[in-house]
N, C-alpha and C positions, 0 to 999 in steps of 0.2 A: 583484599584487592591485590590485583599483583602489576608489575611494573612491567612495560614492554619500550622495545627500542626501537627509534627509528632506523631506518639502516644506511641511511647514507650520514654524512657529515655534513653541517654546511662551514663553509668560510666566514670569519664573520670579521674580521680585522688582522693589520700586519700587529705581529706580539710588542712591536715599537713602538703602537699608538698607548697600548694601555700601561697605568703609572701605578709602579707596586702599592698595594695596598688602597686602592681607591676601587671604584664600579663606574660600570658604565652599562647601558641600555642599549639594547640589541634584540633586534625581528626577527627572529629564527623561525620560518615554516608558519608564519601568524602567531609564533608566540611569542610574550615578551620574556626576555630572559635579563638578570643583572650578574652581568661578566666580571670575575676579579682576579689579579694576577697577586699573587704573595711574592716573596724573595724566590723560592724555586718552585712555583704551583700556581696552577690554573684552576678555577671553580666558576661552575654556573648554577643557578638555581631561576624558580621564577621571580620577578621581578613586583610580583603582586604580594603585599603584605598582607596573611591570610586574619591578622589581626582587625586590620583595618580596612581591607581590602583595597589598599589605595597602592598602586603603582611606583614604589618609589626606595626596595631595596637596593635597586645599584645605587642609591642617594648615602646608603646607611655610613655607620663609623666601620672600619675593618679593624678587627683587634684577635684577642686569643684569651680564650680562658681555662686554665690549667694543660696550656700546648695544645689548644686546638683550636683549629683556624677558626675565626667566627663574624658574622655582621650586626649591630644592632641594629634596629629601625628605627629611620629619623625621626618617626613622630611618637612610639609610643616607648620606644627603646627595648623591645624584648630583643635577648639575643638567639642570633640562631649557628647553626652548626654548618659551616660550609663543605661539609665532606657528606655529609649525610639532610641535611634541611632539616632536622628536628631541633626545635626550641628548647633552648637550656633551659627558659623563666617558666616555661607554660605547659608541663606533662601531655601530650596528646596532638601537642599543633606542631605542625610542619609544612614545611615550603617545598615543590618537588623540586630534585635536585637532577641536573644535567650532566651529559660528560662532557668535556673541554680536552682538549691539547694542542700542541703548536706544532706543525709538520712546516719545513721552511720556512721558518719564520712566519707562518700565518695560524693564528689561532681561529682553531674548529671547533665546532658545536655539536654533538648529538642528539634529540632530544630523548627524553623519557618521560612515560608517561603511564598514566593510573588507569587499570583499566578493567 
């Protein structure tokens, strides 16, 4: 499979709404996506845990394992990789991963997608 970009950006919030280290749920282009801001970094991935298939990684823990940024899932706890959406716990499962940045202070969204 290879990965394709959307080409515009959307807007999806001022970078002053979101609180280091937590997610938040956001509609980008009909997709869900879960938003996370670290100390200097922005990440998005989808928002659909491919575990469970239930809706609910901007709900996850934010942490880091071995210096890389990471989310667990609130219901079954695999972690995943927020720089790339590959599962530390689970060889093969991943989440697709988004571009994010903050241009005046408004953070943007790309999407990407499997195609």
């Amino acid at each position: 499979m290879t990965q394709t970009l959307t080409l515009t950006w959307t807007t999806v919030c001022l970078l002053d709404r979101l609180e280091p280290d937590r997610g938040v749920a956001a509609l980008v282009d009909g997709v869900q996506i879960a938003l996370f801001r670290t100390a200097d970094e922005l990440f998005a991935i989808d928002n659909r845990d491919p575990v469970s298939g239930a809706y609910v990684l901007s709900r996850g823990i934010v942490g880091s394992r071995g210096g890389v940024p990471t989310v667990a899932s609130p219901l079954h706890k695999q972690v995943y990789d927020l720089r790339s959406g590959h599962c530390l716990d689970l060889p093969g499962v991943a989440v697709a991963r988004h571009d994010a940045r903050c241009r005046n202070g408004l953070v943007e969204v790309r999407l990407r997608q499997e195609g």
